[in-house]
C-alpha positions in Angstrom: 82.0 61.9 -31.9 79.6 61.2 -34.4 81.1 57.2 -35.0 80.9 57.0 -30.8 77.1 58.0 -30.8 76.1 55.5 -33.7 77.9 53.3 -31.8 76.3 53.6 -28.9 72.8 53.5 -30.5 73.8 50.6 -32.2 74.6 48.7 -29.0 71.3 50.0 -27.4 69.4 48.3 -30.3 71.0 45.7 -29.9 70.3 45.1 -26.4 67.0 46.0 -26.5 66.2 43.7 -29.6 67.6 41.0 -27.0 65.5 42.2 -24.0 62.8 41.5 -26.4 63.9 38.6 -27.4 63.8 36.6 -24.0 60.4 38.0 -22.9 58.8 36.7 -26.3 61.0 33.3 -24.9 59.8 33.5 -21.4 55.8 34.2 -22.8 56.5 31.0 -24.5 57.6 29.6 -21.6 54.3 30.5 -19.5 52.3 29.2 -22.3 53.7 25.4 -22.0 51.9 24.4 -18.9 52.7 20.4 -17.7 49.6 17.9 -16.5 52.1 15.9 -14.1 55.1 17.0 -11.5 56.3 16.1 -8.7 54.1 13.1 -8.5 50.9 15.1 -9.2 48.9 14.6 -12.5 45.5 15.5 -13.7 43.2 14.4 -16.9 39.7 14.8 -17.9 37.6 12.2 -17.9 36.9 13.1 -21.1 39.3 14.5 -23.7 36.5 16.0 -25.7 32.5 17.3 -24.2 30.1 18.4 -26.1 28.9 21.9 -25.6 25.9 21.4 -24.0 28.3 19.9 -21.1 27.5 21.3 -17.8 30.6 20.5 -15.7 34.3 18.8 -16.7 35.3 15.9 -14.9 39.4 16.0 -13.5 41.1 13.0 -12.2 43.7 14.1 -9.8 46.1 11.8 -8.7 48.6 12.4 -5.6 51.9 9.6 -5.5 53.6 11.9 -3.1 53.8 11.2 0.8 52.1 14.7 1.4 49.1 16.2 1.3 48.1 19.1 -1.0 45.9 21.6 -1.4 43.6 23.1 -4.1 42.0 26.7 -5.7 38.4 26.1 -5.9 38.4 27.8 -9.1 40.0 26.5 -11.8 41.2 28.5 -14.3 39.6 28.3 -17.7 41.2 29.4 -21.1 40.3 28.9 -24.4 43.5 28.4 -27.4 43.1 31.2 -29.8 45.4 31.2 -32.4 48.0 28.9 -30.5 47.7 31.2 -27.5 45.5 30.6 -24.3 43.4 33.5 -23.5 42.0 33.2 -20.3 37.7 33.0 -19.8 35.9 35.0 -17.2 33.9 34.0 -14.7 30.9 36.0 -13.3 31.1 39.2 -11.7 28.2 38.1 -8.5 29.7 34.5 -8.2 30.3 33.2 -4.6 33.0 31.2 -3.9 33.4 28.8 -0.5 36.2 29.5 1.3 37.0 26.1 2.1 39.7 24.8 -0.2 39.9 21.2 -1.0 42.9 18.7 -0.8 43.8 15.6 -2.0 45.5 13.3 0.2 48.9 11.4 -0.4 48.7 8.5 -2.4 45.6 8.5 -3.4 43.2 9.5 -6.4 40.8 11.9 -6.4 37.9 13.0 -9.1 36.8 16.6 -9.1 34.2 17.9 -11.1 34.0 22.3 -12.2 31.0 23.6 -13.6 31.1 25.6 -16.4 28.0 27.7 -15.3 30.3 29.7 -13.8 32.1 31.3 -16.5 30.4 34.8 -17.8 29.6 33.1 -21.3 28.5 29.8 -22.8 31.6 28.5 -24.5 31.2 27.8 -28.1 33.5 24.6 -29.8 37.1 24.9 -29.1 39.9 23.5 -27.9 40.5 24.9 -24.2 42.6 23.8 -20.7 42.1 24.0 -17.1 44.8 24.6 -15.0 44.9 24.0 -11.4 47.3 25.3 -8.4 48.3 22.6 -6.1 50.4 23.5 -3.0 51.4 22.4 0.7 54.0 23.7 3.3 56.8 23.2 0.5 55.6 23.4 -3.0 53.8 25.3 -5.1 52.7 23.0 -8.5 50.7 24.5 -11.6 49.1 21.9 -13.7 46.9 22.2 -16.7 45.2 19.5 -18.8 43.8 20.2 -22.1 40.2 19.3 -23.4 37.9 19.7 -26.5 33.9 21.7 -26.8 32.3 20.4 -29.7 29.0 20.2 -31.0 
């Protein structure tokens, strides 16, 4: 009875060690964020801003036959450590409701402001990421850049 319980409790370890073991995997995953697919691909205008900067600059560019759509808010995260910790924007800020497109083939230059965010950033190495959809796709892309002073 006792060799059938250790057993047991060794197989449970086991598979919980492995549970583990694809979520760490899958974090990864979510961390690895492309800046092209599906014929959508973004890029600063810059790779590097000083800190003083004001706004970032994206080129989007659209070489599908379709139209997409946009978030108005980027998101914003700072790499800490090898890990992207995403920034905050201001509790009273008012967004449009309007979302913006790009149409197919085409380019398209976008510019965020970082007076947004709840904080001055300080040097670092951070990414936007942007959502891109239409009827049948829903695309995340994220492009890095660099705050320095």
């Amino acid at each position: 009875m006792a060799k059938i319980s250790l057993t047991l409790t060794v197989i449970f370890l086991l598979i919980g060690l492995l549970g583990c073991q694809q979520k760490t995997d899958k974090d990864n995953a979510s961390e690895a964020v492309p800046n092209s697919n599906e014929g959508i691909s973004i890029k600063t205008e810059k790779t590097q801003y000083p800190v003083s900067a004001d706004e970032i600059v994206i080129i989007m560019e659209n070489n599908n036959n379709s139209s997409f759509n946009y978030g108005l808010l980027p998101s914003i995260e700072k790499n800490i450590d090898g890990k992207w910790d995403k920034i905050s924007y201001k509790k009273d800020l008012a967004v449009n409701a309007i979302e913006q497109g790009i149409n197919s083939n085409s380019k398209k230059k976008e510019s965020f402001s970082l007076s947004i965010l709840k904080e001055k950033l300080p040097p670092g190495k951070y990414r936007i990421t942007l959502t891109f959809y239409n009827d049948k796709n829903k695309i995340i892309l994220g492009i890095p850049f660099e705050l320095v002073k």
